[in-house]
C-alpha positions as CSV (number, residue, x, y, z in Angstrom):
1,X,70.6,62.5,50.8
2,X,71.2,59.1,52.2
3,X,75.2,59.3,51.1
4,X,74.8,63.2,52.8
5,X,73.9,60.9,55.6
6,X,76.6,58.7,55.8
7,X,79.0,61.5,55.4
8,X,78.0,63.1,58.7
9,X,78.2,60.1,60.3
10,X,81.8,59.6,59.2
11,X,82.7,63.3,60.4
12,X,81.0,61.7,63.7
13,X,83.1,58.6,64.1
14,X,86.3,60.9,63.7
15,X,85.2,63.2,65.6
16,X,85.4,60.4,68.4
17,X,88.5,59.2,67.6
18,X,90.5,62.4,67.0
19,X,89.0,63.6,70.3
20,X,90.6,60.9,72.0
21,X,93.7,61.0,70.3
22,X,94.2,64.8,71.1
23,X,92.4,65.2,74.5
24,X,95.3,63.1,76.6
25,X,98.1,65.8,75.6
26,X,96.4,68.6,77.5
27,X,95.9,66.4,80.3
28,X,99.2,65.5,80.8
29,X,100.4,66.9,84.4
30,X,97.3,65.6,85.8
31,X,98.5,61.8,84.7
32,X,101.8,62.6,85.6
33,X,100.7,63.0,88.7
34,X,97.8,60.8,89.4
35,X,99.9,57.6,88.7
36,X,103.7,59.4,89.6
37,X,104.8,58.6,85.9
38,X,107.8,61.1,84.6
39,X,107.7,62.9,81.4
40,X,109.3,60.1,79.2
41,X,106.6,57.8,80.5
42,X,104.0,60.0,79.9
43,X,105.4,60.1,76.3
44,X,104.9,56.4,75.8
45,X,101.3,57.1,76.4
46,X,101.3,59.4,73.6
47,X,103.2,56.9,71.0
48,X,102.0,53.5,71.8
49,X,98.8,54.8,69.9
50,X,100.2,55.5,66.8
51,X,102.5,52.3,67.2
52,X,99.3,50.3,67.3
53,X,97.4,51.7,64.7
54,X,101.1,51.3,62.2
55,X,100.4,47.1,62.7
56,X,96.7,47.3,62.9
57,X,97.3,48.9,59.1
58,X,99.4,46.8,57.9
59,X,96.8,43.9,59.4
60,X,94.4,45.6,57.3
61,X,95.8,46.1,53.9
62,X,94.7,41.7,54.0
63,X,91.5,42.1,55.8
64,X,89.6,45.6,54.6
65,X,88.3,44.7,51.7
66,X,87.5,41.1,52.4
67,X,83.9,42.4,54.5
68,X,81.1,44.8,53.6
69,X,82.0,48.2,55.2
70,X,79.5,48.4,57.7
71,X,80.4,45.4,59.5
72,X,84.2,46.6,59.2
73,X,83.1,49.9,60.2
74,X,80.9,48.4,63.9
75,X,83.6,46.1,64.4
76,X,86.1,48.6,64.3
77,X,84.5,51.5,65.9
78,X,82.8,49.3,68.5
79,X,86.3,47.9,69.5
80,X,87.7,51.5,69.7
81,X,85.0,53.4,72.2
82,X,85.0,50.4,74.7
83,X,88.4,50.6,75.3
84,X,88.7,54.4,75.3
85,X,85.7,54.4,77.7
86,X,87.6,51.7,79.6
87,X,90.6,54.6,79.8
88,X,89.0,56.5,82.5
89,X,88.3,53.4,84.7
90,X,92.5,52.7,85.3
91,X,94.5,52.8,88.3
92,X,97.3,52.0,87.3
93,X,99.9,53.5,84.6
94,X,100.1,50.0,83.4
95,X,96.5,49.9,82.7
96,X,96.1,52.8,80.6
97,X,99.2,52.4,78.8
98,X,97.6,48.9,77.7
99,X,93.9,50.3,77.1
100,X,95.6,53.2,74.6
101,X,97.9,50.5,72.7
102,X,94.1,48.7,72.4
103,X,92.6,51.5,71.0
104,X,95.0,52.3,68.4
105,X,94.8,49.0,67.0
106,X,90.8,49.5,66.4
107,X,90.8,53.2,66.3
108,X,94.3,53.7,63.8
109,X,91.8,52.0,60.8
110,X,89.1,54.4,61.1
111,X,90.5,56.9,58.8
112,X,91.4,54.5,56.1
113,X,88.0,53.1,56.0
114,X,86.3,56.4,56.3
115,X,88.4,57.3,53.0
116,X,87.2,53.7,51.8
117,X,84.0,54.7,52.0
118,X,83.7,57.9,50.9
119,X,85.3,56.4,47.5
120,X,83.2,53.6,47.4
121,X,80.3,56.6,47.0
122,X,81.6,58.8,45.2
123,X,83.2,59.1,42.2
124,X,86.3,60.9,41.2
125,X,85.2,64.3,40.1
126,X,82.5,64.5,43.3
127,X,85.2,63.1,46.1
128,X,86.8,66.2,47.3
129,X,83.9,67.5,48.5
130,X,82.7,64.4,50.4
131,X,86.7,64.7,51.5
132,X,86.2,68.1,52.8
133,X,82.9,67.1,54.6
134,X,84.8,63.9,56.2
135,X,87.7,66.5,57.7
136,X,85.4,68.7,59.2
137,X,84.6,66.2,61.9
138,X,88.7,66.3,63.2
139,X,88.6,70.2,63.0
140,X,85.5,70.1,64.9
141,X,87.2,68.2,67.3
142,X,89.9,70.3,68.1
143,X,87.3,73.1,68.0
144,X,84.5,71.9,70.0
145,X,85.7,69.2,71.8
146,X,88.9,69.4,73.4
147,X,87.7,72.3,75.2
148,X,84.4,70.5,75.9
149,X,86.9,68.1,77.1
150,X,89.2,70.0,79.0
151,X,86.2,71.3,81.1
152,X,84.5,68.0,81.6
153,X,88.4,67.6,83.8
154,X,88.2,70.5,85.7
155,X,84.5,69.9,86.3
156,X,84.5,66.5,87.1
157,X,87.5,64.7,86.6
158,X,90.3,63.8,83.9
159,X,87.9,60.0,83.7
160,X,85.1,62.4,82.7
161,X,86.0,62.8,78.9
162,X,86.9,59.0,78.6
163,X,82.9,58.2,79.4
164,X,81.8,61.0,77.0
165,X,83.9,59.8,74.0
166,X,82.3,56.0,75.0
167,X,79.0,57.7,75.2
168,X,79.0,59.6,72.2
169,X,80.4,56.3,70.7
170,X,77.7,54.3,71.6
171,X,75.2,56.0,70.1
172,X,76.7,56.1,66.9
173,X,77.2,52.8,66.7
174,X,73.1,52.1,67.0
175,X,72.5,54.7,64.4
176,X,75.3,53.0,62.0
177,X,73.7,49.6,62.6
178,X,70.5,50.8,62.4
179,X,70.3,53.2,59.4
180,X,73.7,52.5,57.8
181,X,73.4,50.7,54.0
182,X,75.6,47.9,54.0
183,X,78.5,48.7,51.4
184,X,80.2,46.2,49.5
185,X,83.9,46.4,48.3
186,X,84.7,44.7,45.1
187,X,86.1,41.6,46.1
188,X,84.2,40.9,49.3
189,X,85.3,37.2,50.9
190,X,84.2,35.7,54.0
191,X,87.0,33.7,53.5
192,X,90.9,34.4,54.0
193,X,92.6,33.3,51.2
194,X,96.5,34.8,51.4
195,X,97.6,33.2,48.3
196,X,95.9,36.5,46.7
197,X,98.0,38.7,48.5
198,X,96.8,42.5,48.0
199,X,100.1,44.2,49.5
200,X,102.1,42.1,46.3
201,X,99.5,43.7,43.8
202,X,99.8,47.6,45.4
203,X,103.8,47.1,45.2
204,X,103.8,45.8,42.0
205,X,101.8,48.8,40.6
206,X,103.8,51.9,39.9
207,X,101.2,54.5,40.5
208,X,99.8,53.0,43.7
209,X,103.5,53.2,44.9
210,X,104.0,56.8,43.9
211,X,100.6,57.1,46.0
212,X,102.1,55.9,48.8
213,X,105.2,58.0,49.0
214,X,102.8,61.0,48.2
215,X,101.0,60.5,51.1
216,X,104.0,59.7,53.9
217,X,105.6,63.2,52.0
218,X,102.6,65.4,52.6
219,X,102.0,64.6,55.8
220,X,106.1,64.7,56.9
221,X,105.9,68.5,55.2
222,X,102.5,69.2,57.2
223,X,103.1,68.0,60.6
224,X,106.9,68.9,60.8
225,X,105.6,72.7,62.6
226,X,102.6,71.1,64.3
227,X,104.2,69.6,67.1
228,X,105.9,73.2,68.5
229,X,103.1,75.2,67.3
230,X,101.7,75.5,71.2
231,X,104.6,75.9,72.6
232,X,106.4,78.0,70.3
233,X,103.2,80.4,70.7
234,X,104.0,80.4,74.3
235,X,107.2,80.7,75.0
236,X,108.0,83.3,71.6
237,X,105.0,84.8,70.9
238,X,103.9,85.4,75.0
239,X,100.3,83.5,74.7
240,X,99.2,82.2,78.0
241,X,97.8,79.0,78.1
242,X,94.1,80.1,77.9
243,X,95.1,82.3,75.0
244,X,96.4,78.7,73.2
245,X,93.1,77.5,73.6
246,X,91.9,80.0,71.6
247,X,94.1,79.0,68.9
248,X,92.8,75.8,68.5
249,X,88.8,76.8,69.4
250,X,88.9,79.9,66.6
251,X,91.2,77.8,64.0
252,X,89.2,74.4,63.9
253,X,86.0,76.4,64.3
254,X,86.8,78.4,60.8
255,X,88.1,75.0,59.4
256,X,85.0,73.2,60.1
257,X,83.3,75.7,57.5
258,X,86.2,76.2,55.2
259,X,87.2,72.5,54.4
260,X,83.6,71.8,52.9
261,X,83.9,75.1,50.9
262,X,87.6,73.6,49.7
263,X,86.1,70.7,48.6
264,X,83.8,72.2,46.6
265,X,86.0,74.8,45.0
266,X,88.5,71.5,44.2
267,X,85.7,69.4,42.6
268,X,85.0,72.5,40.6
269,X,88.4,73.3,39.7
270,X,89.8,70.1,39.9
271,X,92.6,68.0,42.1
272,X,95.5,69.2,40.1
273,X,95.1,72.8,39.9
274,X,93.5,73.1,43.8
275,X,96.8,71.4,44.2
276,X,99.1,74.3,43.3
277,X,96.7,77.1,44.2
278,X,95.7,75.8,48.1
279,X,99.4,74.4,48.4
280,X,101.3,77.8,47.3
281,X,99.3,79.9,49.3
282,X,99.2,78.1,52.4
283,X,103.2,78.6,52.6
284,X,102.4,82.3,53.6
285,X,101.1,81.5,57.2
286,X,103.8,78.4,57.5
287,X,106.5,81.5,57.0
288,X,105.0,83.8,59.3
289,X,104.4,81.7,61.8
290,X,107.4,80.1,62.3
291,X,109.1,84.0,62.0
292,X,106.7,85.1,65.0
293,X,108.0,87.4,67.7
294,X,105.8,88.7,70.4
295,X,102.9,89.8,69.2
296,X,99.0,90.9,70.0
297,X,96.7,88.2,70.4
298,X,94.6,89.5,67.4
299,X,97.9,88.8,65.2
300,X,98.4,85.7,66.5
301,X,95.3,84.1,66.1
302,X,95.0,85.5,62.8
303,X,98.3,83.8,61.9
304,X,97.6,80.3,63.6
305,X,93.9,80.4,62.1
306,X,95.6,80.9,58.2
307,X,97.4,78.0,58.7
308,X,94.6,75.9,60.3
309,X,92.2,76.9,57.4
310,X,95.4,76.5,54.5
311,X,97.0,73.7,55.9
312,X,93.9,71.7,56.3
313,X,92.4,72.6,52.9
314,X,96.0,72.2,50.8
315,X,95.6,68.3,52.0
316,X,91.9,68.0,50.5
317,X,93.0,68.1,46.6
318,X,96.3,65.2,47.2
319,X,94.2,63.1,49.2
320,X,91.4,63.3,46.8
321,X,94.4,62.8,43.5
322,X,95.9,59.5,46.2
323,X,92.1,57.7,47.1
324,X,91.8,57.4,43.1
325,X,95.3,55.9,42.3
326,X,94.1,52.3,43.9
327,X,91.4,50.2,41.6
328,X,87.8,49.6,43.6
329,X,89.5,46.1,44.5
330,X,92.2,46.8,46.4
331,X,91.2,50.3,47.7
332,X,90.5,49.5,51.3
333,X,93.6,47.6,51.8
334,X,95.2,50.5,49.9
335,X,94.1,53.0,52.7
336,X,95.1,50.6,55.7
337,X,99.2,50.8,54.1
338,X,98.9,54.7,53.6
339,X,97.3,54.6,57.2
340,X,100.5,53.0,58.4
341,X,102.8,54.8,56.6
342,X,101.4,58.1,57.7
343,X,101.8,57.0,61.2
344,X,105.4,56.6,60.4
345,X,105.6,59.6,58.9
346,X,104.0,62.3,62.1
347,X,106.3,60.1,64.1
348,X,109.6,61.0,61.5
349,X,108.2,64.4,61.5
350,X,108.0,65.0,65.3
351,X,111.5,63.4,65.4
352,X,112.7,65.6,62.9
353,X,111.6,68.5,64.1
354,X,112.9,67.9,67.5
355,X,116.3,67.7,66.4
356,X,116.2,71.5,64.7
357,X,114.3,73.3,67.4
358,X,116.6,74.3,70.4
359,X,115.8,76.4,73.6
360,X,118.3,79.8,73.7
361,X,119.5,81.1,76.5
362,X,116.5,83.2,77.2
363,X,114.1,80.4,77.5
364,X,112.9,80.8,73.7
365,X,112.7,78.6,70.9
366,X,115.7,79.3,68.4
367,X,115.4,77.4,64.2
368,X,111.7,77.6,64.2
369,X,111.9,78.9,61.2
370,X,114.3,76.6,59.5
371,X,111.4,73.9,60.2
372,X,109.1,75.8,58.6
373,X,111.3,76.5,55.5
374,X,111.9,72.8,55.3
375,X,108.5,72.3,55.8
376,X,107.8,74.2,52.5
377,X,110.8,72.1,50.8
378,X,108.7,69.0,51.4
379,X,105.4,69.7,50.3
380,X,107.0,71.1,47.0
381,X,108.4,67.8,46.6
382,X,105.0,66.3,47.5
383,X,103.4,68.8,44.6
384,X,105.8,67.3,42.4
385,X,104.9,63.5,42.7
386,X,101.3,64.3,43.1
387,X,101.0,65.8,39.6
388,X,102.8,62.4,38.4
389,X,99.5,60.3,39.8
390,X,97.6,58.9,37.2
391,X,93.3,57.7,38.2
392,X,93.3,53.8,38.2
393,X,90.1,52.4,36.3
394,X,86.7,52.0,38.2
395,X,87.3,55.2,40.0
């Protein structure tokens, strides 16, 4: 019950954070013209969060596993709400632009450690379903909170969501310092000591390599179609922009119930043949969506929802095979590097993507498609390695 506990309160934390992380892309004419920034400097708003969290992770990989993970955890989380509180009291682009880069280097950690955690609890044959329970907090997020967000802006103002994220953040920081166990890693030092360097062990072991690339692979082959899924839905498929909030309110809503129910279904079956099952049958909705002509809204939601529910499940079974290729000792380091490399890898993804996708002649998006074929190229590739991943001792 009490590791039930700490799962939910995990979901909580990322809940928070992925809420932040999301909620400024909707918002964006309304900074664009609060402080008279153009698009490309409304797009350094966007990245300088992910830049931060890349170095934060890479900070980590010497510093997670040197604490207990509570104190990480407040440290961490503490750091993170403050400052995207402190995001809706800016004037300036300046400001904000400074307050996002500071929440990226507290908030960019949070995932590692939540994984951290969750394998400190439980051991491999149990973890997927904690996994699934963890990932229901950033579907909820786009679910519930976005729009909660959104109309907190129209409401109030575009500051409003800033103070809710700070408020909700406060108050799970009181319930983790007053209810959460403390949780020890392995080699817990109060002490720096960087003659025992961790990233020279991870390198030097083969499988905790193969880990690695795993993880950057999966996510390059899952977020290449996310970043033109809005506007693809739009502009080819004729949504209006109240018909795309649907799309994300019906899609993270059925993921909040459906990635538990993964989990489950992969401890039961286990990592390696969830795997190939969830993997192969999410490609389905990655085809048809990225084949999409105009269509009724039932369609389309039913499409974007498959691939919500598919795509978010097919990543429960690799990162429950990745969490158990480190050793106890090394495992929150471990997390911080894969943090970091995933941030490269959305960013290479987004890049990529960008370079296939062009606009026709009629104002619609033409090679859609050919992203979401590559997009199934990669995450074969990524089945491949994965099935290569052997479980390192002491998980």
């Amino acid at each position: 019950m009490k590791n039930k506990l700490i799962l939910f309160t995990l979901a909580g934390v990322n809940f928070t954070h992925i809420m932040f992380t999301m909620i400024l892309m909707p918002l964006g004419d309304l900074f664009m013209e609060e402080f008279g920034i153009n698009a490309l400097q409304f797009s350094h708003l966007v990245s300088v969060y992910a830049f931060a969290a890349f170095f934060s992770g890479l900070v980590g990989i010497f510093l997670m596993d040197r604490f207990n993970r509570k104190t990480t955890l407040l440290f961490l989380f503490i750091g993170f709400w403050i400052t995207a509180a402190a995001c809706g009291m800016v004037v300036s682009f300046e400001q904000l632009l400074l307050l996002r880069f500071c929440s990226g280097a507290f908030g960019g950690v949070i995932g590692a450690l939540a994984l951290a955690i969750v394998s400190d609890l439980y051991s491999y044959r149990e973890r997927s379903g904690a996994l699934g329970i963890i990932m229901a907090g950033f579907s909820a997020a786009a679910a519930f909170g976005i729009p909660f967000g959104l109309l907190l802006a129209d409401w109030f103002s575009w500051r409003m969501p800033f103070f809710f994220i700070g408020g909700i953040g406060l108050l799970l920081s009181l319930f983790i310092f007053l209810s959460f166990p403390k949780i020890r890693p392995a080699t817990e030092r109060s002490v720096l000591n960087f003659k025992d360097n961790p990233l020279r062990k991870m390198l030097a072991d083969g499988n905790q390599k193969m880990a690695l690339l795993v993880a950057f692979v999966l996510v390059l082959g899952h977020f290449l179609i996310i970043p033109f899924i809005a506007p693809y839905m739009m502009r080819n498929v004729g949504f209006s922009m109240q018909e795309i909030s649907y799309v994300y309110f019906v899609g993270g809503a059925l993921t909040v119930f459906s990635t538990p129910l993964i989990g489950r279904i992969t401890d039961r079956i286990g990592p390696s043949k969830a795997l190939i099952y969830f993997m192969l049958i999410s490609f389905v909705p990655v085809v048809v969506l990225t084949n999409l002509s105009e269509s009724a809204l039932l369609w389309g939601l039913v499409t974007t929802s498959a691939f919500f529910v598919f795509g978010s499940g097919r990543t429960i079974a690799p990162q429950t095979m990745i969490t158990a290729s480190a050793p106890p000792h090394t495992r929150g380091g471990f997390m911080s590097l894969k943090s970091s490399l995933q941030q490269l890898s959305i960013a290479a993804a987004s890049f990529i993507c960008g370079l296939i996708v062009t606009i026709g002649e009629d104002g619609k998006f033409i090679n859609y498609d050919l992203v979401g074929y590559l997009s199934i190229a990669i995450c074969m590739v990524a089945i491949w390695l994965a099935l290569g991943l052997k479980v390192a001792r002491g998980n």
